[in-house]
C-alpha positions in Angstrom: 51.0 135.4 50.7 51.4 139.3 51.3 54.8 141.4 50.7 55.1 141.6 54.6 54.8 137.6 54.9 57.2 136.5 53.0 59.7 138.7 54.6 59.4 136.3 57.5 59.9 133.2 55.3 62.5 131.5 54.1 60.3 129.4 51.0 62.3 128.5 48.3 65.2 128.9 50.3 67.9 125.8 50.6 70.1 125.8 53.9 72.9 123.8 54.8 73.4 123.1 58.5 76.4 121.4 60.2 76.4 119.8 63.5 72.8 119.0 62.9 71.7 115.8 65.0 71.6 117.6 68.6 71.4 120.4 70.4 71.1 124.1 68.8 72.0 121.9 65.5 68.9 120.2 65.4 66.6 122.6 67.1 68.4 125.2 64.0 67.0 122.3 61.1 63.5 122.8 63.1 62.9 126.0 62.9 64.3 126.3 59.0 61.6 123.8 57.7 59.0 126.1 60.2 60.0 128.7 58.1 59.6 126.8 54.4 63.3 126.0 53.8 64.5 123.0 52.2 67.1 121.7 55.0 70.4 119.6 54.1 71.3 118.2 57.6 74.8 117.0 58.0 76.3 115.0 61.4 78.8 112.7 62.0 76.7 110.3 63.7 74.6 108.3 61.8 72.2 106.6 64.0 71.6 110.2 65.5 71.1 111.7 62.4 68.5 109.5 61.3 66.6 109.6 64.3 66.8 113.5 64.0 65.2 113.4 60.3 62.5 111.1 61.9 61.3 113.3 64.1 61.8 116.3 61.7 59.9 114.5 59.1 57.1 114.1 61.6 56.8 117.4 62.8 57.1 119.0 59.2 55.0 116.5 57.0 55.1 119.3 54.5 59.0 120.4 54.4 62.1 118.6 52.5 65.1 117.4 54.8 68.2 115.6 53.2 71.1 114.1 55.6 74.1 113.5 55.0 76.9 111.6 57.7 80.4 113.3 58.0 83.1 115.1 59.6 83.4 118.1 58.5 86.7 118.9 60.6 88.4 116.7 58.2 89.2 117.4 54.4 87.8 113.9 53.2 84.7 114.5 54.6 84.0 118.2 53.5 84.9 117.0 49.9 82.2 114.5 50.1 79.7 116.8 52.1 79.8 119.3 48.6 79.7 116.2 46.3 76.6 115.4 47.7 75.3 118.6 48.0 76.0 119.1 44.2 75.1 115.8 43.6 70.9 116.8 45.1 71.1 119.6 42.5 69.0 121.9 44.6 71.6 125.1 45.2 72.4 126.5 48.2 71.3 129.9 49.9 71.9 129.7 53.4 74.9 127.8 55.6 74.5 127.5 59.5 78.1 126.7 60.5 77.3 125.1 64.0 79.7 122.3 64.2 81.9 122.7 67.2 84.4 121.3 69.7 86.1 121.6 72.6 87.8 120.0 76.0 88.1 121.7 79.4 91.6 121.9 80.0 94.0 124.4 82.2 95.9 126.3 79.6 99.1 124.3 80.2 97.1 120.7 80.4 96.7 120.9 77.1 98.6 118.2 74.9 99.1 119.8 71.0 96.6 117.3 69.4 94.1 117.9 71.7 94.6 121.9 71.4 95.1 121.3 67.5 92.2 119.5 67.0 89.9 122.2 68.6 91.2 124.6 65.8 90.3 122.4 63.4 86.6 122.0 64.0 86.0 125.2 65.3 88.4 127.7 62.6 89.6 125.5 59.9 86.8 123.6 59.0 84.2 126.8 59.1 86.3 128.7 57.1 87.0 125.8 54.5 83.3 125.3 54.8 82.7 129.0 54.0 84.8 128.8 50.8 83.5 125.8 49.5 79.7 127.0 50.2 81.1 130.6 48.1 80.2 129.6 44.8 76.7 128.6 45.6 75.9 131.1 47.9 77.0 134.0 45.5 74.5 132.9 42.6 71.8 133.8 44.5 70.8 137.9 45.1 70.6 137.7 48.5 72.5 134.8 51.0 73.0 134.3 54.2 76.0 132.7 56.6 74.9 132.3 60.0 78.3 130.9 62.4 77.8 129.8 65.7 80.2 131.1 67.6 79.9 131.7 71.5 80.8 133.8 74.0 83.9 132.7 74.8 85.1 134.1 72.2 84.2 137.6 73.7 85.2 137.8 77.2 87.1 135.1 79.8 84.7 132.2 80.3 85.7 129.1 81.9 86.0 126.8 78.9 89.5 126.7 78.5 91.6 129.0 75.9 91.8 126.9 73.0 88.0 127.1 72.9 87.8 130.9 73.5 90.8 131.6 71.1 88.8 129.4 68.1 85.7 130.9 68.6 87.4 134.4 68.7 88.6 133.5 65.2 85.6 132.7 64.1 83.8 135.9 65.2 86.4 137.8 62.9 86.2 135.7 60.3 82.4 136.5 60.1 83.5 140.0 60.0 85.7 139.8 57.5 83.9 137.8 55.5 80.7 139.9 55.9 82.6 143.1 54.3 84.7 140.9 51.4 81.4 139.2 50.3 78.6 142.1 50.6 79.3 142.8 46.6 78.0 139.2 45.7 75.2 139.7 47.8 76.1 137.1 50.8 75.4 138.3 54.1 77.6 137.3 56.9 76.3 136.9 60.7 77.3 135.1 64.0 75.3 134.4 67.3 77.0 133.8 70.7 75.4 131.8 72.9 76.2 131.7 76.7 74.9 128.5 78.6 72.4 126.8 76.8 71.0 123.5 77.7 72.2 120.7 75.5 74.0 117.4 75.9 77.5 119.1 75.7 76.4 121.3 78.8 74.8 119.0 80.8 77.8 117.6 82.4 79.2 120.8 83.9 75.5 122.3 84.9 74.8 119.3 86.9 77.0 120.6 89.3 75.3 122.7 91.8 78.1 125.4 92.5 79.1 125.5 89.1 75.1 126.2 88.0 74.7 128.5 90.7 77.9 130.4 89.7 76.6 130.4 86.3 73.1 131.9 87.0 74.3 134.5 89.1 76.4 135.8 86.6 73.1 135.6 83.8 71.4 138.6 84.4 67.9 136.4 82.7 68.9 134.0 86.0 68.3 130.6 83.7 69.8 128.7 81.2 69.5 129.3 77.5 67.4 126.7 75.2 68.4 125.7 72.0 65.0 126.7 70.6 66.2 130.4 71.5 69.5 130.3 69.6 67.8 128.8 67.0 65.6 131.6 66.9 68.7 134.0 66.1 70.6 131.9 63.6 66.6 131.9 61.6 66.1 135.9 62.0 69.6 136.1 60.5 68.5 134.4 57.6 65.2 135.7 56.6 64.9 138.5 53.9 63.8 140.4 56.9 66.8 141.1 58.2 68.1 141.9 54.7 70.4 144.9 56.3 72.2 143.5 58.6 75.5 141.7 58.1 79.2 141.5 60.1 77.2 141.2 63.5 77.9 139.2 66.6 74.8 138.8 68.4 74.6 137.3 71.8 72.0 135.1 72.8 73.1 134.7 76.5 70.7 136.3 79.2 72.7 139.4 79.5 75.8 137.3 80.1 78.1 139.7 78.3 77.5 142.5 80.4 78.5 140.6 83.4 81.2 138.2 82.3 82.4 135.3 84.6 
């Protein structure tokens, strides 16, 4: 394979991505083993997980994905996520931080667990995640962090604030992160996606209003795939974007230069 080629492969590579059995998750562990990475696929649901890794193994006879079932918004199951992942012995070069919560609430029909517990997948847990991924990541030349955080964390979206306040975190997180890490050679990235069709989504875009509302606010007038995000998290992570680090990208349509 040429010079130019392998900038637009990830062979050799080993990612970790979280959230992983549905949605931009699984359509993220896709397009990694597309692109030659070894994948280490982690969910809470096992059942769904497995079924994922079928249909990955299918589609990718010649790629490597290892799953793993945990919830990663809680301590005990972060520790065993890293046991296992030094347990497989294989390293680790890239982390998609996808896991993610939320609940549509008023801001004051929010009870404090519920609010709490938003924070905690979306913040805590990626930044814990982020720290225990460090000392792999680092012994590598050139790493990469993708987080997916969303647009709510840009402008006023109707998701409800704990959601847009965690994901606003997260954005600077990948910032600073991005800027404390560049020494050791670990790039750090985020894509925010607007409306993108997926099982969390589906509930609020079958109604008509809402959906029209949201298209006519989406300058791209259609929903997002999870194929597309995908897409973005991959780019982020191939030696062909080698420059590029602290960025938010949006995936969204033209969303952002609207708002809703």
């Amino acid at each position: 394979m040429d010079r130019h080629s392998l900038r637009w492969r990830l062979d050799g590579q080993v990612a970790l991505v979280t959230g992983a059995s549905a949605g931009i998750g699984r359509a993220t562990v896709a397009e990694l083993l597309g692109l030659g990475a070894t994948v280490l696929a982690c969910a809470r649901d096992i059942d769904t997980l497995e079924a994922a890794a079928a249909e990955w193994r299918e589609d990718h006879p010649e790629g490597e994905v290892h799953v793993l079932a945990c919830d990663v918004a809680e301590a005990v199951g972060r520790e065993r996520l890293f046991d296992w992942i030094d347990g497989l012995g294989l390293g680790l070069s890239i982390l998609v931080n996808n896991v993610g919560a939320n609940q549509r609430r008023a801001t004051m029909d929010y009870d404090e667990a519920e609010w709490r517990a938003i924070f905690e997948t979306n913040v805590f847990a990626t930044f814990e995640i982020c720290r225990s991924a460090y000392p792999l990541l680092r012994e590598h030349a050139s790493s990469a962090i993708v987080n997916v955080g969303s647009v709510s964390g840009a402008t006023h979206v109707r998701t409800g604030s704990p959601y847009g306040m965690s994901k606003a975190a997260m954005h600077q997180l990948t910032r600073n992160l991005a800027v404390e890490w560049a020494p050791e050679g670990v790039r750090v990235n985020a894509v925010l996606p607007w409306y993108i069709r997926t099982r969390r989504t589906s509930s609020v875009l079958a109604d008509a209003d809402y959906l029209e509302d949201v298209l006519d606010r989406t300058p791209m007038s259609r929903i997002g795939e999870p194929e597309e995000v995908a897409a973005a998290i991959a780019f982020l992570c191939l030696p062909a974007s080698g420059y590029i680090t602290a960025q938010c990208l949006a995936v969204d349509g033209g969303f952002l230069n609207y708002g809703f």
